[in-house]
C-alpha positions as CSV (number, residue, x, y, z in Angstrom):
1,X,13.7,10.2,6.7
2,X,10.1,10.7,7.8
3,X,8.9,14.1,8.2
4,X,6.9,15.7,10.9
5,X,3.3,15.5,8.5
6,X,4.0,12.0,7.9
7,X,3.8,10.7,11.9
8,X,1.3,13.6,13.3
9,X,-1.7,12.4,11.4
10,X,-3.3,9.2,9.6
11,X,-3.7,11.6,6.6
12,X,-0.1,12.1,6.8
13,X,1.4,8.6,7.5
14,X,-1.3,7.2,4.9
15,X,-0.2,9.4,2.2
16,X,3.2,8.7,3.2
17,X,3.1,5.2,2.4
18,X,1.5,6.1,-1.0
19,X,4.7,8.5,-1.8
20,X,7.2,6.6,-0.8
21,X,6.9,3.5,-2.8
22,X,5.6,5.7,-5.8
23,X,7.8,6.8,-8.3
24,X,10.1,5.9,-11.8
25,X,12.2,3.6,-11.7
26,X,15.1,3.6,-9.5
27,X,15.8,3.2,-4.9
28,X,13.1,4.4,-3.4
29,X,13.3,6.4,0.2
30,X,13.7,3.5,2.6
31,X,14.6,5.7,5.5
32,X,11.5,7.3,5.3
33,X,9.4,3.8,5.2
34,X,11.2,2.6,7.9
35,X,10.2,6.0,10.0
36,X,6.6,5.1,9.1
37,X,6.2,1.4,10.9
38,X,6.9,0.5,14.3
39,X,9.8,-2.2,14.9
40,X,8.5,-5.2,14.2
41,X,6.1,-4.3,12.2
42,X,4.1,-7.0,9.7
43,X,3.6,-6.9,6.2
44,X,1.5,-9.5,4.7
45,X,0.8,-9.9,1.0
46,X,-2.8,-11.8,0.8
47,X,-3.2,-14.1,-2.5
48,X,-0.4,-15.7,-4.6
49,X,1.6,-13.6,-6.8
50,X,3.3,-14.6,-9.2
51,X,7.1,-14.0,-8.5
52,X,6.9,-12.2,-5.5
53,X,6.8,-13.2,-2.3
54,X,4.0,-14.0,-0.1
55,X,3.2,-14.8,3.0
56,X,4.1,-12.4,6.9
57,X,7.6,-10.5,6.2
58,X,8.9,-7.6,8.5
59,X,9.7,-4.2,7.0
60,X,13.5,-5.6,6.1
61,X,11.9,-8.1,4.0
62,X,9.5,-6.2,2.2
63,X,12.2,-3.9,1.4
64,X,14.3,-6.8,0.3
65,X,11.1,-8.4,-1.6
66,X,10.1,-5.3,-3.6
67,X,13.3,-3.1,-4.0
68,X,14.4,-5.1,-7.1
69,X,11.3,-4.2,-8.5
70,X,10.6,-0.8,-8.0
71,X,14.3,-0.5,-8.7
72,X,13.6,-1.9,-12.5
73,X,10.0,-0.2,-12.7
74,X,7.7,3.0,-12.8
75,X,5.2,2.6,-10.5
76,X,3.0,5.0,-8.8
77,X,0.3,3.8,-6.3
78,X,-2.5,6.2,-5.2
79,X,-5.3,6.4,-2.8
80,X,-9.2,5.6,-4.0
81,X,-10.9,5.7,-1.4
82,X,-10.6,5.1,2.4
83,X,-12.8,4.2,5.6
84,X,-11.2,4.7,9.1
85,X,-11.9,3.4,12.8
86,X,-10.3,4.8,15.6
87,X,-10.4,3.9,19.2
88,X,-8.4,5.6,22.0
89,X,-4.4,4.9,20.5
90,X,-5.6,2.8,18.1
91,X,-6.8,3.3,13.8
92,X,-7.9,0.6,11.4
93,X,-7.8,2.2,8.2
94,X,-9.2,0.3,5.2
95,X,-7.3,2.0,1.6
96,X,-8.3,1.1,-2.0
97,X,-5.8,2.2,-4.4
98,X,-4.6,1.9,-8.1
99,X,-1.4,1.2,-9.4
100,X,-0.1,2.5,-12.6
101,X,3.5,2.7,-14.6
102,X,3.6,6.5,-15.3
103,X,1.9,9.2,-13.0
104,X,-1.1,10.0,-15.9
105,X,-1.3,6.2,-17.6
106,X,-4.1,4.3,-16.9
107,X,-4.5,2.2,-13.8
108,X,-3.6,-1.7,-14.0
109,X,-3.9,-2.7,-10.6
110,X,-6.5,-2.3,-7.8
111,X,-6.7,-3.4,-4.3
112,X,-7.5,-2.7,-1.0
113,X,-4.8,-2.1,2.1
114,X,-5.8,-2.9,5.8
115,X,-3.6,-0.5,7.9
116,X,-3.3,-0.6,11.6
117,X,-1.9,2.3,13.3
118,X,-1.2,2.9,17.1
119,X,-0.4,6.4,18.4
120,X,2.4,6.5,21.4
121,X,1.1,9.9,23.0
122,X,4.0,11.8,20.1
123,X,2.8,10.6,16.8
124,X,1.2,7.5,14.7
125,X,2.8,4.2,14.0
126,X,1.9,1.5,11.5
127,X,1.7,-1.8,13.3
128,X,0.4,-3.9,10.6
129,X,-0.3,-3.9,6.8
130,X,-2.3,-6.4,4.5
131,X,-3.4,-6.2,1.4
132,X,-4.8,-7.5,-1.7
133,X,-5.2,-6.8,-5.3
134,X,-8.2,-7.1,-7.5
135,X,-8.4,-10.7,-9.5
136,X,-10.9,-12.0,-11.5
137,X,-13.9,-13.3,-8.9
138,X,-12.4,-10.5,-6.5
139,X,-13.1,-6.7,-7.2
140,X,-12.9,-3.7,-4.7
141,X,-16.3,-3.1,-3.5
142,X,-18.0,0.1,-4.7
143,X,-17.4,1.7,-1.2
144,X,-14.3,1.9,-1.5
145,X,-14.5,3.0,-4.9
146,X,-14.6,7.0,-5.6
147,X,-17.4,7.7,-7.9
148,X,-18.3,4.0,-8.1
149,X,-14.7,3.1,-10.2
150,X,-14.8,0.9,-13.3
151,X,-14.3,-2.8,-13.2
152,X,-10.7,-3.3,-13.7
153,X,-10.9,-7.2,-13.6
154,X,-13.4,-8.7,-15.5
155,X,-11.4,-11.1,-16.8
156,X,-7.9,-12.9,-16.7
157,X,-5.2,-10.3,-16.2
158,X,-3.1,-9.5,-19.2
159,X,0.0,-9.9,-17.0
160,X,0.9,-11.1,-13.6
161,X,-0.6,-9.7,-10.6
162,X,2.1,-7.3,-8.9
163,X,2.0,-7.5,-5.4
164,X,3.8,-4.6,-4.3
């Protein structure tokens, strides 16, 4: 289940996201994510991916989309970068990350996640998440890069694109 730091802050809930799909192989917290979005939340994978799927799920189908694979994989996803907007109860926060298979190997994957958040008066919600990985034609911007970042992607991926 979520804890109190995860809901109280966008620090919190943003690392929270990070943490709980990050990990070896094996279930991951799925109470906790579910604590994290509002009900009815959207998840929306931008791109094609091989063998995932694609396209506006809820948090049920994420869950039932990406389990199998974090179930048969080490994966941990951290934090680059990030760029927040907030208005009154409301945060778009823009989140480049990497992806790698052990907490020290080298990173694999990059991409960018488009969170929005809306506080109730209590504590944060996610609403919405999109995202997108780097691909050859498509890098993460230097912004959103810490230290400027190496280019990842400068050619055809030596295996399929995870979307996770």
């Amino acid at each position: 289940m979520a804890q109190e730091l995860d809901l109280e802050s966008i620090d919190g809930i943003v690392a929270a996201v990070y943490e709980v799909i990050s990990g070896p192989a094996g279930e991951r917290d799925w109470d906790r994510e579910r604590a994290l979005f509002v009900p009815g939340a959207r998840l929306v994978p931008s791109g094609s991916v091989a063998g995932m799927a694609t396209g506006v799920m809820d948090l049920e189908g994420y869950i039932a989309s990406r389990g199998p694979y974090f179930a048969a994989h080490g994966i941990w996803e951290t934090e680059i970068a990030r760029e927040v907007f907030e208005f009154g109860s409301f945060a778009h926060v823009l989140s480049s990350y990497e992806m790698r298979h052990a907490p020290d190997g080298p990173a694999f994957l990059r991409g960018i996640n488009s969170i929005q958040l809306s506080h109730d008066g209590r504590r944060w919600w996610i609403v919405s998440l999109v995202w997108d990985n780097e691909r050859p034609g498509l890098v993460v911007p230097g912004e959103l890069l810490r230290g400027g970042g190496e280019i990842l992607m400068d050619g055809p991926p030596s295996q399929p694109p995870v979307a996770v």
